[in-house]
C-alpha positions as CSV (number, residue, x, y, z in Angstrom):
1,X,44.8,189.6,-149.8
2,X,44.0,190.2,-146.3
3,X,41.2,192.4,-147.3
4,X,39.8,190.1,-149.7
5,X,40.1,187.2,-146.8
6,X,37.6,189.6,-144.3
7,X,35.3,190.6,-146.6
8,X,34.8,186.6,-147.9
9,X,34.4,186.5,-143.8
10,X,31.8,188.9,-143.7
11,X,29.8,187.6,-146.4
12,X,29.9,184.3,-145.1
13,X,29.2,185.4,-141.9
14,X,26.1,187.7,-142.9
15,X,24.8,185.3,-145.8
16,X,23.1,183.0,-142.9
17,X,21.7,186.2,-141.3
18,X,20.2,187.3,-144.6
19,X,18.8,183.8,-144.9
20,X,16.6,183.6,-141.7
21,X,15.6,187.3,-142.4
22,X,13.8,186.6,-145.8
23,X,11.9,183.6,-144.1
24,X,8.2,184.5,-142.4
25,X,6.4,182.4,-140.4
26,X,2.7,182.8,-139.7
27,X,3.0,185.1,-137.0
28,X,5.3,187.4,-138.2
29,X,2.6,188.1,-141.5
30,X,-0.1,188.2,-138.8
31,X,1.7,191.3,-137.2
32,X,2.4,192.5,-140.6
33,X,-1.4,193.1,-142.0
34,X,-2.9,197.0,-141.5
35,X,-6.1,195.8,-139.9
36,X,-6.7,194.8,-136.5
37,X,-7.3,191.4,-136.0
38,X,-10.9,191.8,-135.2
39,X,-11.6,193.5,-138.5
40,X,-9.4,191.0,-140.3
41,X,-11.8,188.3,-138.6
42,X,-15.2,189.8,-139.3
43,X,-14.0,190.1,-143.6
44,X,-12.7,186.8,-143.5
45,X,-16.0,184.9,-142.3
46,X,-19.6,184.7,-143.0
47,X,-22.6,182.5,-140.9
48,X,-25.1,180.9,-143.3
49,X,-28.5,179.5,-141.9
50,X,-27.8,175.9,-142.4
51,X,-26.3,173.3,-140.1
52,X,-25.6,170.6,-142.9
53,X,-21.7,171.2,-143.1
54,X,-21.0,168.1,-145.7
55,X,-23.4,170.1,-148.1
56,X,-21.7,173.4,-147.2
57,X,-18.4,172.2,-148.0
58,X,-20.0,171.1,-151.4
59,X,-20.5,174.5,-152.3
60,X,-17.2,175.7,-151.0
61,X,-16.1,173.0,-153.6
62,X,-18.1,174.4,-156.3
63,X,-17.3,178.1,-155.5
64,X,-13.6,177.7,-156.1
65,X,-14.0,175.7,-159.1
66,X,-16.5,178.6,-160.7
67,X,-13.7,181.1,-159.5
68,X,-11.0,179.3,-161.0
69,X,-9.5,177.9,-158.2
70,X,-7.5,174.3,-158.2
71,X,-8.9,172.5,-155.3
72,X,-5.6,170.8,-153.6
73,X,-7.1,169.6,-150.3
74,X,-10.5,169.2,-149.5
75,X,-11.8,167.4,-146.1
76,X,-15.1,167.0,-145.6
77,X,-14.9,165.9,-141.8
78,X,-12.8,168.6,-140.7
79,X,-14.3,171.2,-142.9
80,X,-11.4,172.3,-144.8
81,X,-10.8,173.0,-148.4
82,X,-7.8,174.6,-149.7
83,X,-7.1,175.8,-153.3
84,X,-4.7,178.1,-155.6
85,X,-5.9,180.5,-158.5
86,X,-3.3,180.2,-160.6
87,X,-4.5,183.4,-163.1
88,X,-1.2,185.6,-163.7
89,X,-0.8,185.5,-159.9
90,X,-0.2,183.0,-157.5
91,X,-3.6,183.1,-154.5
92,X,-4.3,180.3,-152.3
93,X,-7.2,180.4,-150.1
94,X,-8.1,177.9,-146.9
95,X,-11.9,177.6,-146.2
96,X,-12.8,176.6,-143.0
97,X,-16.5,175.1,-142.1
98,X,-17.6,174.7,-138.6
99,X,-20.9,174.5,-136.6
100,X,-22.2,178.2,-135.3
101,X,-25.1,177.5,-132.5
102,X,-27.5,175.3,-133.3
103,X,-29.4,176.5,-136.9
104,X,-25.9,178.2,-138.4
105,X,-22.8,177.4,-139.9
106,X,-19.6,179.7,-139.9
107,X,-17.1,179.8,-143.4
108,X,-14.3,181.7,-142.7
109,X,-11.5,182.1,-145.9
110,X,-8.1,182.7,-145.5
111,X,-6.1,183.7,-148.5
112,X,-2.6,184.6,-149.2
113,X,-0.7,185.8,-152.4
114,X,2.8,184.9,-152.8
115,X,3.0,183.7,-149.3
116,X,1.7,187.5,-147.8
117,X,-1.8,187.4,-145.9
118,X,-4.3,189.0,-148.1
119,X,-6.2,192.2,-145.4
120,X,-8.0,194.0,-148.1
121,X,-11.3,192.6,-148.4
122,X,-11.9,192.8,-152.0
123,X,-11.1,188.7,-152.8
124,X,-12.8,187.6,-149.3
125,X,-16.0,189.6,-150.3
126,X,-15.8,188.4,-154.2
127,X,-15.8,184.6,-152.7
128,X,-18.7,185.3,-150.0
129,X,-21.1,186.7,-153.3
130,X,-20.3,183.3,-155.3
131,X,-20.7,181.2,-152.2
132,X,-24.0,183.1,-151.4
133,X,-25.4,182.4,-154.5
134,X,-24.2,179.0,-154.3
135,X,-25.7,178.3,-151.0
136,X,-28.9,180.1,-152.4
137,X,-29.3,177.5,-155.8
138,X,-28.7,174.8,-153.5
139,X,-30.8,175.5,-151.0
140,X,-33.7,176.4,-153.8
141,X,-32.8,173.1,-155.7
142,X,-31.8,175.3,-159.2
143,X,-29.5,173.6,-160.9
């Protein structure tokens, strides 16, 4: 009995322990991706020649949608749109839009699947080719 009474301590002790370990915060995943920062930074973001951001966020819009995103937030005044593919996995990607200099705009995407921040460059580089061509109609009035 008095064995059975330590080891119900120990688990009860440890089970709180166990807990806070499975639980990652935003720094801890940055720390946790295999490329440096830098690298990270120049995958995640793109400059387009444009300065309208309302129109850039548009096509942000637009771009999820044709990739099969579900837009959950999107503000045009901050320059944020967030959305999840839901397509046999679980991705969510944050787009920010921001002034670059005077004729540019910067887009940078963040994306994460199942709560780990996506390094390999493979989904930032598939959104930057739909945006692209997005940007592209738009700018060229092609509907």
């Amino acid at each position: 009995m008095p064995a059975q009474r330590s080891a119900v301590k120990f688990v009860v002790l440890l089970l709180p322990l166990a807990v806070a370990a499975c639980q990652t915060d935003s720094r801890q995943q940055v720390l946790l991706t295999d490329r440096s920062q830098v690298e990270l930074r120049a995958v995640q973001t793109r400059a387009f020649d444009t300065t309208d951001k309302n129109l850039t966020v548009r096509n942000v819009i637009a771009t999820f949608q044709d990739l099969g995103f579900v837009v959950d937030k999107a503000d045009e005044v901050l320059g944020t749109v967030s959305g999840t593919k839901l397509q046999g996995y679980t991705m969510r990607m944050t787009v920010t839009v921001r002034p670059r200099g005077t004729t540019q705009t910067a887009v940078r995407a963040n994306a994460q699947y199942n709560l780990v921040a996506v390094s390999d460059a493979a989904p930032y580089q598939q959104f930057f080719a739909a945006l692209e061509k997005a940007m592209f109609l738009t700018a060229n009035e092609v509907d």
